[in-house]
Residue, then its C-alpha position, 0 to 999 in steps of 0.5 A: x638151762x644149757x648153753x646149746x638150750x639158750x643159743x636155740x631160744x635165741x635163735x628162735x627168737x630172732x626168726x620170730x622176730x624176723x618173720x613178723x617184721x616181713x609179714x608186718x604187724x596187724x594194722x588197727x581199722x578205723x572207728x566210724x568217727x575216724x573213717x568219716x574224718x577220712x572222707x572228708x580230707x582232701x587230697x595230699x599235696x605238697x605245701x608251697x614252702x612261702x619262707x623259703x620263697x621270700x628268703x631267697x628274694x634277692x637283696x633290694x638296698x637303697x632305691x636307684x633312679x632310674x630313667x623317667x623317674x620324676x625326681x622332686x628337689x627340696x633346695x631352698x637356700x639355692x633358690x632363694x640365692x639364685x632368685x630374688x624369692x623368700x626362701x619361705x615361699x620357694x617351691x621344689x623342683x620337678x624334674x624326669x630323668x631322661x632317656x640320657x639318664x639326665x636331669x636339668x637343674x635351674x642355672x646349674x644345667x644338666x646332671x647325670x642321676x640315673x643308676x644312683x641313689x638319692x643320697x648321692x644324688x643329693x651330694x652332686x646337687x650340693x657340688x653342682x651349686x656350692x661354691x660356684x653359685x652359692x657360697x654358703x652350703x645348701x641343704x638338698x633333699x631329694x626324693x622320687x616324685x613318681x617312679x618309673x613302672x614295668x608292667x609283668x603279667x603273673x597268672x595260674x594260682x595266684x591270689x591276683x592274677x592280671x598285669x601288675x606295675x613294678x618299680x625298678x627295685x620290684x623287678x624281681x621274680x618274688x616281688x612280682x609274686x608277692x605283687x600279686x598277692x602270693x601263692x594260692x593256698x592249694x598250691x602249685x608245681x612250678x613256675x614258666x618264667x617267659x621273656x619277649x624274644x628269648x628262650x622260657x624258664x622253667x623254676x621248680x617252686x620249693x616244697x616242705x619236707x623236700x631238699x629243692x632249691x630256689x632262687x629269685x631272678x631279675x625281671x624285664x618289663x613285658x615279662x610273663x609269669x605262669x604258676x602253674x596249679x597242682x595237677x590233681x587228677x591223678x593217683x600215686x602208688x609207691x612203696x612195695x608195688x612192681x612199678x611205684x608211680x604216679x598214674x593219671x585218671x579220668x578227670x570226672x565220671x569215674x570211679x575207682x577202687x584201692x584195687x584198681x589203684x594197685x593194678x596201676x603199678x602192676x600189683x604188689x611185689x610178690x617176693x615182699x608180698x606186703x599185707x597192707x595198704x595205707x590211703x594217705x590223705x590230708x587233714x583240715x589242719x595239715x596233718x596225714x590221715x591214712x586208712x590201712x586196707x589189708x590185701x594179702x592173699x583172699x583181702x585183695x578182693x576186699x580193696x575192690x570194694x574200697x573206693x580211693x579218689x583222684x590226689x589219693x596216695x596209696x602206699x604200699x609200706x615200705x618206708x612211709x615217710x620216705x614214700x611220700x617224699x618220692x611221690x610229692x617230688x614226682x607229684x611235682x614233675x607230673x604237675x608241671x608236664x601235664x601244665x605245660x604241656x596243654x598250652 
């Protein structure tokens, strides 16, 4: 074979090559059993990232009293000193912390304790007696009798919404949601964090598959915490459409086609002229199930007569992968404005 003969070859080649990677290659369809599977999935949507919560949960340490913290005093070998008692039959000391963060010690007077653990607490009642009252060293256990608790409200899609009490190393915005037995399964967008007098936060909550960063924040008592759910009345169409987006639908009483659903994003883009459409759904177990629809040229007609229902992302191929990414991210953002913007 020639030269000039291989180079024509070739370069037919890569046309062929070229012009099937435009057009796209013939989609299989579903088999009944596939297709039925398909019904029954329920919509995509994005998957709370529960690790990611808990790993940015904020450092607790060893617990710090706190004022109205009811400290209790194990120190017998003092009070047997101090007293004509048994060291056997002494009983604790029961003490709250006042508003000063004091305590009073039986003899030894006021201590301050608040803000400090027990272990140094512990000290300080050692020094407090030791050598001026006793003169042998004491044994000193302390422990917190009854903590001191704030009261924050969590509601939305948790598992137990209401007011919840925390202690003081609990005033974290994870250790309320935890509190309140964690996120719903079907998910949720974000979080409206309120504080009495002062301006609301809005926290985006982190999602498998997308780069969102998260971190805990300290809580005040009186705060209210919303989760704000999911909002699945819409339709996604991304890809190789005029105007990709997420569009909002007719909660109930509707129906919709795949057709339809394109003519939301103003229909497919002309100059790719994409011959397929992918319904992406979700799986009992999590997986994507998707079913191609073709829509080119006469096919338009037929995904008229294919419905598609609200939570349906309809992709348009371009990237997959890099589609859904983009819809769940404004997944999110029109979840949290449609949330909020009702109250």
């Amino acid at each position: 074979m020639s030269k000039s003969l291989r180079w024509s070859c070739s370069l037919v080649a890569c046309l062929s090559l070229l012009a099937l990677l435009l057009v796209g290659c013939d989609q299989p369809e579903l088999s009944a059993d596939q297709l039925a599977e398909f019904e029954r999935a329920r919509p995509l949507q994005p998957t709370v990232d529960v690790s990611s919560i808990k790993r940015a949960s904020l450092p607790i340490g060893p617990y710090k009293v706190v004022t109205d913290d009811v400290l209790e005093l194990h120190m017998p070998l003092v009070l047997a000193d101090l007293t004509t008692l048994d060291r056997q039959t002494v009983k604790p000391v029961m003490c709250r912390v006042n508003s000063d963060g004091m305590i009073g010690l039986p003899i030894a007077g006021a201590l301050q304790v608040a803000g400090k653990t027990l272990a140094q607490i512990e000290r300080e009642v050692v020094q407090a007696y030791c050598p001026k009252y006793v003169k042998r060293l004491p044994s000193v256990m302390a422990r917190v009798f009854e903590p001191h608790t704030a009261k924050v409200r969590v509601q939305g899609a948790i598992k137990v919404p209401g007011v919840h009490s925390l202690r003081s190393d609990e005033m974290t915005l994870v250790s309320a949601i935890m509190k309140a037995g964690g996120i719903l399964p079907e998910g949720a967008a974000a979080i409206r964090l309120r504080h009495p007098g002062k301006e609301d936060d809005d926290i985006m909550l982190p999602v498998s598959g997308l780069n969102i960063p998260f971190a805990d924040v300290e809580l005040s008592e009186g705060d209210e915490i919303e989760v704000a759910r999911i909002n699945l009345h819409t339709i996604a169409v991304v890809g190789l459409v005029k105007k990709p987006g997420v569009f909002a639908i007719e909660p109930t009483g509707v129906a919709y086609n795949l057709a339809q659903a394109i003519a939301l994003a103003e229909g497919p883009d002309r100059v790719a002229n994409p011959r397929y459409a992918k319904i992406c759904r979700q799986g009992p177990k999590g997986a994507l199930l998707t079913r191609p629809v073709r829509i080119d040229g006469e096919h338009l007609s037929f995904a008229a007569g294919v419905p598609v229902r609200a939570g349906d992302v309809v992709v348009l191929e371009n990237t997959l992968e890099t589609d859904l990414r983009m819809i769940l991210l404004e997944i999110m953002r029109v979840s949290v404005s449609a949330s909020y913007s009702i109250k």
